[in-house]
C-alpha positions in Angstrom: 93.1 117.3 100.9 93.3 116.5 104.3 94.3 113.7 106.1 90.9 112.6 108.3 90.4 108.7 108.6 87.0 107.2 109.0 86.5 103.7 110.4 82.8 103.1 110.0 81.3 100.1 112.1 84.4 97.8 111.0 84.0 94.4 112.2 85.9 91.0 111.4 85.2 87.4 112.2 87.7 84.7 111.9 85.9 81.5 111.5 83.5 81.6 114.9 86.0 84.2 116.4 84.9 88.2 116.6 88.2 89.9 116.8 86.4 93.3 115.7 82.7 94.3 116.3 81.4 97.9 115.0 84.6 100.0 115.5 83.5 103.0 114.5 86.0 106.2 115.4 87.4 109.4 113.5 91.3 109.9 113.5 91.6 114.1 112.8 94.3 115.8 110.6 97.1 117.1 112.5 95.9 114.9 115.3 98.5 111.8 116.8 95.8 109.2 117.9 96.5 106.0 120.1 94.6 102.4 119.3 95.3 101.1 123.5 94.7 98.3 123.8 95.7 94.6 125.8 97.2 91.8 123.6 94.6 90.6 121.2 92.0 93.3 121.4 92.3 93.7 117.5 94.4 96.7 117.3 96.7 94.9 114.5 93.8 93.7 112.7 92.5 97.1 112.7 95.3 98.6 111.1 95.6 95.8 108.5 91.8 96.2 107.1 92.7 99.8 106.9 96.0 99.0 104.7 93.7 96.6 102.9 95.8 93.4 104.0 92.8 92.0 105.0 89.0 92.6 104.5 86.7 93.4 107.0 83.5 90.9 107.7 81.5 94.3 107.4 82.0 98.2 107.4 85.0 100.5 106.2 87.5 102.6 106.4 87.9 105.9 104.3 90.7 108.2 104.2 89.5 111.7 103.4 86.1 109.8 101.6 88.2 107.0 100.0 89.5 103.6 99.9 93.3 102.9 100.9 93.5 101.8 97.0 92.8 105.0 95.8 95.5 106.6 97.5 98.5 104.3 98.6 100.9 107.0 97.2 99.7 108.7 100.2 99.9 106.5 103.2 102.8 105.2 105.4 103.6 102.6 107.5 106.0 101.4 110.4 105.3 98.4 111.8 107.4 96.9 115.2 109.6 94.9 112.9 111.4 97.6 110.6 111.3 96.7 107.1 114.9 96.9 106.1 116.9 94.9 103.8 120.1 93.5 105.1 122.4 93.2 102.5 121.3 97.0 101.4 122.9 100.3 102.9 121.3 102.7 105.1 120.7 105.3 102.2 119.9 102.5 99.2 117.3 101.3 102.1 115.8 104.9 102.1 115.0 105.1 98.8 113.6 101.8 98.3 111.4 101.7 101.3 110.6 105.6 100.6 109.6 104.6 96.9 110.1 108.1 96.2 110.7 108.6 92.2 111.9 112.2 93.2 113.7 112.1 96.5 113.4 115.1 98.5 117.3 115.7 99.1 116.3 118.9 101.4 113.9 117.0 103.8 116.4 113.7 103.5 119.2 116.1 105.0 117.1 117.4 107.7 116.2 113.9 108.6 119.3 113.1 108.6 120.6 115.9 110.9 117.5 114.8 113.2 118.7 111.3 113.7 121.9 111.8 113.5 122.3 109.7 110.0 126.1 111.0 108.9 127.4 110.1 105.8 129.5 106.7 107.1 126.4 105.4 108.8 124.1 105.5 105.8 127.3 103.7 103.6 126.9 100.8 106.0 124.4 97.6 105.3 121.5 97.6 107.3 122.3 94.0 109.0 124.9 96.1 110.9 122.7 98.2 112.2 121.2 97.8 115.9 117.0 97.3 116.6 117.0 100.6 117.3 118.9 101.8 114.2 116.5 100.0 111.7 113.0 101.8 113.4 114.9 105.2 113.0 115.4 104.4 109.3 112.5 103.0 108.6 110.4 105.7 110.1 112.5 108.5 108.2 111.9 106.5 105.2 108.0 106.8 106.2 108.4 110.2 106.2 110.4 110.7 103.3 106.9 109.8 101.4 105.4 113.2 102.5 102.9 110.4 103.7 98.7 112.2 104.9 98.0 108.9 106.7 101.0 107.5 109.4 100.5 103.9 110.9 103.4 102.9 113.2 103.2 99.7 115.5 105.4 100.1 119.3 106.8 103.2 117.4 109.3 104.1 120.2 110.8 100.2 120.3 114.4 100.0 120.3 114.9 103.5 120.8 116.6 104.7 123.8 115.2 108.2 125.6 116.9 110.3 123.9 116.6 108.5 120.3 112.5 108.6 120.9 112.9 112.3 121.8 113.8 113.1 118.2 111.9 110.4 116.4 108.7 111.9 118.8 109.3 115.4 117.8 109.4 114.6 113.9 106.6 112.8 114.1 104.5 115.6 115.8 106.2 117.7 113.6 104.5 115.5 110.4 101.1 115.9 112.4 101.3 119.4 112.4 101.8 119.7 108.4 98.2 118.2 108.7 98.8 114.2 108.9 96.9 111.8 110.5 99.0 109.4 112.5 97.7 106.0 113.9 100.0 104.3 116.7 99.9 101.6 119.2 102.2 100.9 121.7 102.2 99.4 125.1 104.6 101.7 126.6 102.0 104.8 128.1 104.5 106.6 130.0 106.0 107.8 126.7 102.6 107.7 124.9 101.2 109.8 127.3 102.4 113.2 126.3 103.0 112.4 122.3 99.3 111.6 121.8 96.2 113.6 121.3 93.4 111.1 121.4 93.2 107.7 122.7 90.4 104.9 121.9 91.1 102.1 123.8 89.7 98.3 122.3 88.6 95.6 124.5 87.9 92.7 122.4 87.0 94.2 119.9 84.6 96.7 121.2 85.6 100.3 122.1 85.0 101.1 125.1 86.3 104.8 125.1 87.2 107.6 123.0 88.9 111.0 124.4 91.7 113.0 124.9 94.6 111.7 127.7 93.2 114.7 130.1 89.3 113.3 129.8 90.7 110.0 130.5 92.2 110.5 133.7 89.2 113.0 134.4 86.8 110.2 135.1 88.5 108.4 137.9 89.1 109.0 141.6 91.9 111.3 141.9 94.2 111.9 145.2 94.1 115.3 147.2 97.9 115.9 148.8 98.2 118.2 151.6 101.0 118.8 154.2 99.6 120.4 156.9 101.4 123.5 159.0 100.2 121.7 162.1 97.6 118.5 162.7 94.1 120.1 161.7 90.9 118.7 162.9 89.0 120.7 160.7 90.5 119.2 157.6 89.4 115.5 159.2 86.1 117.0 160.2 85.0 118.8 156.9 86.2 115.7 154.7 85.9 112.4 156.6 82.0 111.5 156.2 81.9 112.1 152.0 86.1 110.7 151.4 88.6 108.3 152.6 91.6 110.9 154.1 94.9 108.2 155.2 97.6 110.0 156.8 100.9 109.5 154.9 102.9 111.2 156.6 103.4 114.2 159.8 100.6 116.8 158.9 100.4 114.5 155.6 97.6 113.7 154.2 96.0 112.4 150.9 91.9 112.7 150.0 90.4 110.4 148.1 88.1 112.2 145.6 85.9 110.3 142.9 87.0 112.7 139.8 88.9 115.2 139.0 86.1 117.7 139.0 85.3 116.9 142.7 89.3 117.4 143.6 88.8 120.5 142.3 86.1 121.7 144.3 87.1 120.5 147.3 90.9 122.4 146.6 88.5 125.8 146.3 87.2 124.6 149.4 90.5 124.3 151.4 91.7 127.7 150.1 88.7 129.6 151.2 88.7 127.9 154.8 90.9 128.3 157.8 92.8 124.9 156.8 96.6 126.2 157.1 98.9 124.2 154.6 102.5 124.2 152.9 101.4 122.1 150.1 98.3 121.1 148.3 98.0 119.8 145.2 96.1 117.1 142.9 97.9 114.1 142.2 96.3 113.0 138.9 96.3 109.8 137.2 98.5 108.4 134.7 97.4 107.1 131.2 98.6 103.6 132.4 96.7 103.8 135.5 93.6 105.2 133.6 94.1 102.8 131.0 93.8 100.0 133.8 91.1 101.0 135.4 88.8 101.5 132.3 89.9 98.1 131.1 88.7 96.5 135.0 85.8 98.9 135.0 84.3 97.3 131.7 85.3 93.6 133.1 82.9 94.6 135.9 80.3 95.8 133.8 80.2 92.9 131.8 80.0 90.4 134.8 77.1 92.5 136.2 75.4 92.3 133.0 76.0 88.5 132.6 
């Protein structure tokens, strides 16, 4: 079995209110995919349908061909308030939340040397334990189910960098056993190199569907060159198709409308007589990406009003 989920046209209504409409998308085995999205855009909702929390106005979601129902044994979630229960201990908590009839001591301990769980922490009640704490347990507990399907909500809340380094790593580590792992997040520095595909919801509606790298590939990216001397030729081969600002002595940045074009234009400057220190593309970020898709469809929309 593998761990492929299908969302197929899913759409919800509350009352007058269309929080999804036709969300259709495929979430791979061994693949970490990121729901982006602003506050409200129905990323939550999403995720409930697919636990079944709530039903969908119409469509569905099948993992691997069938209903959440038929496989719950088999699914695992994190949401960005950790499931713990106070008065428990850190180990009683694993097992309940696990609901593992046969715990797997030998991945247990390896969690537990990954998070650095030692023996006196997992004694003490989890209403001791700090924010970050609880979403380490609680997402070792997710894992302890040998889980196909991962959901976590703001999975690296509460963690401190070095804390998400290990929880990141495990994760990607699940994905690779041939998992499918759902998260959402607004943090995109730190999302930016843990996912593999990112479908970004505005109300509702997707409005892309792509790796991080395709993302950033469709909008304008920045040539940087530092110049051995001022260079007319630079300004002269350049200026009529791109914007060039100076940004510093012999420093310059060109404006390029993809990343394709930078490209190009990087062959060009190597083949010419243009006599540089430094040159380089200075690519996007997810967030900045993220952003402008988000503005772009705004625009679209008005247009089309």
């Amino acid at each position: 079995m593998n761990g492929q989920i299908d969302s197929k046209c899913v759409s919800k209504k509350f009352g007058n209110k269309v929080v999804l409409k036709e969300l259709s998308f495929v979430a791979k085995p061994s693949e970490i995919t990121f729901l982006a999205g602003e506050n409200g855009a129905g990323k939550t909702t999403w995720i409930r349908i697919a636990l079944g929390l709530i039903r969908p106005t119409y469509g569905v979601i099948y993992f691997n061909g069938k209903v959440v129902n038929e496989l719950r044994n088999l699914v695992s979630v994190v949401f960005d308030e950790p499931p713990v229960f106070p008065s428990l201990s850190g180990i009683e908590n694993l097992h309940l939340i696990s609901q593992s009839v046969h715990f797997d001591k030998t991945l247990a301990d390896q969690l537990f040397d990954i998070f650095k769980f030692d023996k006196r922490f997992l004694k003490i009640k989890a209403k001791n334990y700090s924010l970050g704490q609880k979403h380490k347990l609680s997402i070792a507990a997710a894992i302890l189910r040998k889980p196909m399907y991962m959901f976590l909500d703001e999975p690296s809340l509460g963690l401190d960098p070095t804390s998400w380094k290990m929880v990141s790593a495990c994760l990607k580590e699940q994905a690779k056993r041939g998992s499918s792992i759902i998260v959402t997040g607004q943090d995109y520095r730190l999302m930016e190199k843990f996912v593999d595909k990112v479908i970004i919801l505005k109300s509702g509606i997707s409005i892309f569907q792509g790796s991080v790298s395709e993302l950033n590939g469709i909008f304008e990216s920045k040539i940087c060159i530092n110049l051995n001397a001022d260079n007319d030729l630079m300004i002269n081969m350049y200026s009529d198709k791109h914007m060039i600002l100076k940004t510093g002595d012999h420093c310059y940045e060109i404006k390029c409308e993809s990343d394709i074009v930078a490209q190009e234009i990087i062959k060009e400057i190597k083949r010419s007589e243009i006599e540089f220190s430094e040159l380089y593309i200075k690519k996007n970020t997810l967030e900045e990406s993220f952003q402008k898709m988000i503005y772009q469809n705004e625009v679209n929309n008005d247009a089309n009003y």
